[in-house]
C-alpha positions as CSV (number, residue, x, y, z in Angstrom):
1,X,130.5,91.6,93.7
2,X,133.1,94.4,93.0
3,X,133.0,93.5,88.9
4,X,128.4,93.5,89.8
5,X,129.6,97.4,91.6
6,X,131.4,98.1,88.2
7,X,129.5,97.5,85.3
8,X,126.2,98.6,87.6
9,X,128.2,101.8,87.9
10,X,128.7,102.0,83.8
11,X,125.3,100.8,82.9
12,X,123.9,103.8,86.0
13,X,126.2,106.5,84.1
14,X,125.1,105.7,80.7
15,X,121.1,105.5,81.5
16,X,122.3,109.0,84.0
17,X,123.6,110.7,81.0
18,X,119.9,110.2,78.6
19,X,117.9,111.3,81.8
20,X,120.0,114.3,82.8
21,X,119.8,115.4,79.5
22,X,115.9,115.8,79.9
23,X,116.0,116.8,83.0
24,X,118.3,119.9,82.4
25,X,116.0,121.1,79.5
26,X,113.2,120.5,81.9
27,X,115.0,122.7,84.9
28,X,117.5,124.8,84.0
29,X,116.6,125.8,81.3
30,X,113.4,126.9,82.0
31,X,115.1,129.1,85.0
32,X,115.5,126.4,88.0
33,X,119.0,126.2,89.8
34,X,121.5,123.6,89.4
35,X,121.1,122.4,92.6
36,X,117.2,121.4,91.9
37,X,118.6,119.8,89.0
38,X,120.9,117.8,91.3
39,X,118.4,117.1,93.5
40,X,115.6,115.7,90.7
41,X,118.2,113.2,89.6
42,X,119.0,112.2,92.7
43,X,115.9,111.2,93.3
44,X,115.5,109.8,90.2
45,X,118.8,107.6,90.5
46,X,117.5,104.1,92.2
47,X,114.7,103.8,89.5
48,X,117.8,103.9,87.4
49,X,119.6,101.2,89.5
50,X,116.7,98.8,90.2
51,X,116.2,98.7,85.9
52,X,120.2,97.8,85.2
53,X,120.7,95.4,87.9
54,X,120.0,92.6,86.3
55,X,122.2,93.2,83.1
56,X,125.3,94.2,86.2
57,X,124.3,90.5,87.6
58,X,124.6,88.7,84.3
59,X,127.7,90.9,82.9
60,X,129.7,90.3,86.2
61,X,128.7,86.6,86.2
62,X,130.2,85.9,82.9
63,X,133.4,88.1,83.2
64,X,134.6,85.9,86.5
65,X,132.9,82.4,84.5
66,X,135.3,83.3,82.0
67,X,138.3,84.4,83.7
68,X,137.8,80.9,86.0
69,X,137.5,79.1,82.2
70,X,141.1,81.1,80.9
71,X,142.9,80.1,83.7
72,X,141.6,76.3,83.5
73,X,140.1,77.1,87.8
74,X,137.5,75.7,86.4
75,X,139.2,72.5,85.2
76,X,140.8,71.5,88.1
77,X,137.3,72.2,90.1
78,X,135.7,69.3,87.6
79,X,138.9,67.4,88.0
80,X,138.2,67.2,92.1
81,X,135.0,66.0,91.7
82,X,132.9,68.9,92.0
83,X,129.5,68.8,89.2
84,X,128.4,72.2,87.6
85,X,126.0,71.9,90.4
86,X,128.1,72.7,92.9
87,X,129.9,74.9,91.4
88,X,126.7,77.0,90.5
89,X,126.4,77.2,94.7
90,X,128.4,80.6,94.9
91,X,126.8,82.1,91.9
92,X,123.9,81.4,93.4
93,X,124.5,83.3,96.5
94,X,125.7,85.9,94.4
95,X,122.8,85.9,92.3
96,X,120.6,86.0,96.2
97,X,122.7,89.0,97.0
98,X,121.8,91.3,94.0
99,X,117.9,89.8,93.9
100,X,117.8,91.0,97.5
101,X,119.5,94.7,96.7
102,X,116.8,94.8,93.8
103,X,114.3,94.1,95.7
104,X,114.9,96.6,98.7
105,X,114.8,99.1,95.3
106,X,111.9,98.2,94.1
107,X,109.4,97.6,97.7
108,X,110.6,100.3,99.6
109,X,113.7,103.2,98.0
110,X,111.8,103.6,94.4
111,X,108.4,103.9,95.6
112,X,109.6,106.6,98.3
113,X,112.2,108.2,95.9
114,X,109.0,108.4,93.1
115,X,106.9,110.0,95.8
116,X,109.3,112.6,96.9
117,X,110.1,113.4,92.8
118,X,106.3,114.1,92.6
119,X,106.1,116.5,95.6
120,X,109.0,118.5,94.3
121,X,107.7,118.6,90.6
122,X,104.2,120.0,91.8
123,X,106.4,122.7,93.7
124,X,108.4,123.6,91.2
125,X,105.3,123.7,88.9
126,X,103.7,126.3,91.0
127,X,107.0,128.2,91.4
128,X,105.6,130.3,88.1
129,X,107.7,133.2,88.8
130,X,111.2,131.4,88.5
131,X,110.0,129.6,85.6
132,X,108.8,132.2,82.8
133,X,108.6,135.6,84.6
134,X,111.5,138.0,83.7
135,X,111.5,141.1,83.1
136,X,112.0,142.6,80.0
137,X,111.6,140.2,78.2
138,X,109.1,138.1,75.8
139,X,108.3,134.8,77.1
140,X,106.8,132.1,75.9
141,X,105.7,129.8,78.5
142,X,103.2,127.9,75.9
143,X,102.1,127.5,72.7
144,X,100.1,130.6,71.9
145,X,100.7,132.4,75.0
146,X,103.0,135.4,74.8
147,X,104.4,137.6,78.0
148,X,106.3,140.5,78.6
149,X,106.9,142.1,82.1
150,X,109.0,145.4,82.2
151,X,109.7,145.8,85.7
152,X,109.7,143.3,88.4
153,X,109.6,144.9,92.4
154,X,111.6,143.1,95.2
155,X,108.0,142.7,96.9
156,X,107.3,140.5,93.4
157,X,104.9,143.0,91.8
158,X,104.5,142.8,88.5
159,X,104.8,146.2,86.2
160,X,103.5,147.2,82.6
161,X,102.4,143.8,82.0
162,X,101.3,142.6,78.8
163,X,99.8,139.1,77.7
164,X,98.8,137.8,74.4
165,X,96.8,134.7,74.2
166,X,96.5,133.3,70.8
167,X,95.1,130.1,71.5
168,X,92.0,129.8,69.7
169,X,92.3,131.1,66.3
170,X,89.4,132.3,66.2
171,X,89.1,134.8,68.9
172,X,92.6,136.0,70.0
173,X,92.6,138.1,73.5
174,X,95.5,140.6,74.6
175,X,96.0,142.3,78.1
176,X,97.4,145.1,79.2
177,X,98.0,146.1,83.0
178,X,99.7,148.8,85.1
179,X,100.7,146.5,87.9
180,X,100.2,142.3,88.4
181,X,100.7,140.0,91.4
182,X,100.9,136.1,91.1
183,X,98.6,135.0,93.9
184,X,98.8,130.6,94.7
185,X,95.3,129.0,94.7
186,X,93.7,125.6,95.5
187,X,93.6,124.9,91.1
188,X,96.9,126.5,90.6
189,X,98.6,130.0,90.3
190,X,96.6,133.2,89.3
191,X,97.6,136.1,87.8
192,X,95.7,139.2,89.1
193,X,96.1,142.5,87.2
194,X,95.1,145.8,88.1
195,X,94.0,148.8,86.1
196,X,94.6,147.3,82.5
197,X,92.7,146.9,79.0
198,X,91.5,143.8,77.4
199,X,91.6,143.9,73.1
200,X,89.5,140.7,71.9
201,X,89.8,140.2,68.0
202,X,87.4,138.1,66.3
203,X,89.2,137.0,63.4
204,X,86.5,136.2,61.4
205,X,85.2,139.6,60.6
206,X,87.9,141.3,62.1
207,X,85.8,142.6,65.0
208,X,87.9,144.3,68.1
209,X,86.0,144.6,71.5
210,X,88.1,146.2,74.0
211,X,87.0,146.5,77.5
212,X,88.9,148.1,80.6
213,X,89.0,146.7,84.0
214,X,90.3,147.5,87.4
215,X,91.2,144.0,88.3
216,X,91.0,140.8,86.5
217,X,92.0,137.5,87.5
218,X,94.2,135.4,84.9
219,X,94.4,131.4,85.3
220,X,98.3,131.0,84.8
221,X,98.1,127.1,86.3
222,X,97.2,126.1,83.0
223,X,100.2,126.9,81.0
224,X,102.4,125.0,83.0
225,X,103.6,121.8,81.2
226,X,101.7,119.0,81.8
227,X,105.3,117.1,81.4
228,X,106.3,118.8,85.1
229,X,103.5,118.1,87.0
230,X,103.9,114.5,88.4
231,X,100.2,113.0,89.4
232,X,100.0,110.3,91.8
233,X,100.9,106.8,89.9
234,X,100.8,103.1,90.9
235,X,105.2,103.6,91.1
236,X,104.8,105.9,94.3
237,X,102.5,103.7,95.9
238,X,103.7,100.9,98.2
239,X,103.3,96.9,97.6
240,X,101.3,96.2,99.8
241,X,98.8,99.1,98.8
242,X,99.0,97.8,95.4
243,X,98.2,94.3,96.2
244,X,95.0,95.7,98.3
245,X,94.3,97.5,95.1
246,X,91.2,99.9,97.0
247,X,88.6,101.0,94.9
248,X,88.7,104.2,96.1
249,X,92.5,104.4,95.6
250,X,91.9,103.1,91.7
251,X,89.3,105.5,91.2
252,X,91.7,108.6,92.4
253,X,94.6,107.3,90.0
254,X,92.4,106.2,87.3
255,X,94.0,102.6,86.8
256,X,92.9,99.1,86.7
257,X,92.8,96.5,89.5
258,X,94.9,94.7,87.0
259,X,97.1,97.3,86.5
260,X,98.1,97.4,90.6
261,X,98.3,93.9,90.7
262,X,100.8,93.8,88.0
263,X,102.6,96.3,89.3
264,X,103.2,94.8,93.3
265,X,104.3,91.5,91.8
266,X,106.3,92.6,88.9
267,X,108.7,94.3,92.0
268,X,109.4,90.6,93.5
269,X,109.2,89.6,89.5
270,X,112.2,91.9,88.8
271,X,114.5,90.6,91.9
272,X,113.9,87.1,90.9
273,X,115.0,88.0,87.3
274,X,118.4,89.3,88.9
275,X,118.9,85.9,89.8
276,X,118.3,84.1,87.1
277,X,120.4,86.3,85.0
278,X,123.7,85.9,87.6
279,X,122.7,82.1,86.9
280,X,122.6,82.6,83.0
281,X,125.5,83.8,82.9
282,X,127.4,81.1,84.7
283,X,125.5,77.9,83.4
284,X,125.8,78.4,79.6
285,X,129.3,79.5,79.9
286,X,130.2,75.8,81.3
287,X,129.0,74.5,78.1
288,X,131.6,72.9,75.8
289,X,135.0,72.4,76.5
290,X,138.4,74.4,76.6
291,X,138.5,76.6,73.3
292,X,141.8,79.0,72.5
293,X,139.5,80.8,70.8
294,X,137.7,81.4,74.0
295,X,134.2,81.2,75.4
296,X,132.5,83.9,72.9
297,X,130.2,81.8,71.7
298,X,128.7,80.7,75.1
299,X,128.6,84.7,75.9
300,X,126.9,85.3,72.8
301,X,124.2,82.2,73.8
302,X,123.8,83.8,77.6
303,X,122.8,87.3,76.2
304,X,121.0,85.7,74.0
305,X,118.9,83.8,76.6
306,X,118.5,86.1,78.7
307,X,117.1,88.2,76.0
308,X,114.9,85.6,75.4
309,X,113.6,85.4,79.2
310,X,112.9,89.5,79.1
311,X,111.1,89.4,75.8
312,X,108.9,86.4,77.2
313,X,108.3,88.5,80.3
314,X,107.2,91.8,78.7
315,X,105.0,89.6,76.2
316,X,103.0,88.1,79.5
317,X,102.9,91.7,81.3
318,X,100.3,92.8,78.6
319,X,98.5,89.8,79.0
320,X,98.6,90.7,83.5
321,X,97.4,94.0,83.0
322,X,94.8,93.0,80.9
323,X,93.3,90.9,83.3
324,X,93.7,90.9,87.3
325,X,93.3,86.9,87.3
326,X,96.6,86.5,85.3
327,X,98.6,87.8,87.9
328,X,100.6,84.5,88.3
329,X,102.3,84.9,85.5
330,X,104.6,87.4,86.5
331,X,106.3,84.7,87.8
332,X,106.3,82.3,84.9
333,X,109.2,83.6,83.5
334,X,111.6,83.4,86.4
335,X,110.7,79.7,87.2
336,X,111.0,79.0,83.2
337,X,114.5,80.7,83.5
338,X,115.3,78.7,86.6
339,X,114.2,75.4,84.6
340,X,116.4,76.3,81.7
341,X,119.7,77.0,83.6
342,X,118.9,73.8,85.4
343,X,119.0,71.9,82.2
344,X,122.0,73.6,80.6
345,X,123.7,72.7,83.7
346,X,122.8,68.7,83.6
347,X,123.9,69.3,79.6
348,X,127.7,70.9,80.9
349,X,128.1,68.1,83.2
350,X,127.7,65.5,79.9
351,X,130.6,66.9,78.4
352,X,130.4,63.9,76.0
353,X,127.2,65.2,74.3
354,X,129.4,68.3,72.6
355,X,132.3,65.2,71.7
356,X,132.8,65.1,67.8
357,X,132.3,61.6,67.0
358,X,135.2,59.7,65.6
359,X,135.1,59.2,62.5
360,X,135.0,55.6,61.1
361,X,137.7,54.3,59.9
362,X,138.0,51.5,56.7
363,X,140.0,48.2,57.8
364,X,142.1,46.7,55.1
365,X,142.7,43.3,54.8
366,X,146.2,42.8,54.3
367,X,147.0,39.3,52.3
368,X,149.9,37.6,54.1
């Protein structure tokens, strides 16, 4: 369990390091604080966890089936009497141990920690202000959408504003205001201007209408990246809401029933893969005998296997979310993993079926 705790740890820091990267060009630099940075990858931490579990479990089991193998614990354990069998027992509750830890990740902490991210991301998407409102400055808070704001009031009024919108090439609008507020609203943040000019240019024929207006209300909630606002998904949703899979609930997330059922039983489907990798990792490390040049063939054939296993498994996920009636074959792969490690571990207990055979030797006749 401590050399599981250490190379989860690695694996968490080195999957930490790619999303933190994102994250900070998401947040900081588009003006949020360092301490909603922190707090987006906390919550995005036992995600992380739940997806390098298994590769912890099947790393830590072959670093202590080896070091048992160097210093020939393994030996005198055959030598007593005890079968590969038995001496699978421990892994096995080892293997139990990190299955359950997955699955406490993936019924209950993920969904909840998924739920929260999204809450936060839709309030930091309406936090327009901190995101792409500074004074004197041009921003650029999307593609075609240019703003400059000279002066910006404690009370959060906005002064000698001006906003170009260059989205549709063929009719490009400016505005020009004396003073702006940013107002929230049921479909998103408004910006209302006051006592300002709007310059329309029809690039076709090079046509400018210009009107003037003593307030007009600007629809900012649509330049926010789409990237930042986190909609409700099957991951924040609980198991047992996915296995009831409501119409009414499918219809509001615009999924398939298929797609919930794969979903709720690919969450046990994962924690049952945690213990078939602690077992893969022990099993096909007992094959063959004692070897100075050590056991990095049978690592090499673990990885390998339990590569194997998660390329089977991703190949049947597309056939369950095609169809809600495949759903059993989440678990297909676990119990064809299981069945595998069983017979690699009736194979290390016939050690004479890796014997070279001797070779034959000639008889002379010798003539007296």
């Amino acid at each position: 369990m401590v050399l599981f705790g250490f190379f989860a740890l690695v694996l968490v820091l080195i999957y930490w390091v790619n999303r933190a990267v994102r994250l900070f060009d998401q947040l900081v630099a588009n003006g949020e604080s360092m301490l909603v940075f922190l707090e987006f990858t906390a919550l995005s931490l036992p995600g992380l966890i739940a997806a390098v579990v298994p590769f912890a479990a099947l790393a830590g089991s072959i670093f202590v089936t080896n070091r048992l193998s160097s210093e020939s614990e393994l030996v005198v354990a055959e030598a007593a009497g005890y079968s590969p069998f038995r001496l699978a027992r421990p892994v096995l509750a080892y293997g139990l141990i990190a299955g359950l830890f997955v699955a406490l990740l993936s019924h209950l902490l993920v969904p909840l920690s998924q739920q929260r991210l999204g809450e936060r991301q839709a309030e930091i998407s309406q936090n327009i202000t901190a995101r792409f409102l500074a004074q004197g400055s041009f921003e650029h808070p999307a593609e075609g959408i240019t703003i400059y704001i000279r002066e910006i009031s404690p009370e959060g009024e906005l002064r000698d504003i001006f906003l170009a919108d260059t989205r549709n090439l063929e009719e490009q609008i400016t505005y020009t205001a004396q003073r702006a507020l940013v107002v929230r609203a049921d479909g998103g943040p408004k910006l209302i201007m006051f006592q300002g000019l709007a310059q329309i240019l029809h690039v076709s024929d090079q046509r400018l209408i210009t009107t003037t207006f003593k307030d007009f209300t600007y629809d900012i909630g649509a330049l926010i990246d789409a990237d930042m606002i986190a909609l409700r998904t099957v991951r924040t949703l609980s198991t047992a809401a996915l296995l009831r899979a409501d119409p009414a609930v499918l219809a509001e997330i615009g999924e398939t029933r298929a797609s919930f059922l794969y979903e709720g039983h690919r969450r046990t489907g994962q924690a049952l893969m945690t213990v078939i990798a602690a077992l893969t990792g022990f099993s096909v490390l007992m094959l063959g005998g004692f070897s100075r040049f050590g056991l990095w063939r049978q690592m090499l054939g673990a990885a390998v296997l339990f590569i194997v296993l998660l390329t089977l498994d991703n190949s049947l996920s597309d056939q369950v979310r095609s169809d809600a009636a495949l759903w059993p074959l989440v678990y297909v792969t676990p119990l064809i993993g299981l069945a595998a490690n069983g017979v690699v571990l009736w194979m290390s207990a016939r050690p004479a079926l890796f014997a070279p055979r001797p070779r034959k030797q000639a008889v002379r006749e010798v003539t007296p």
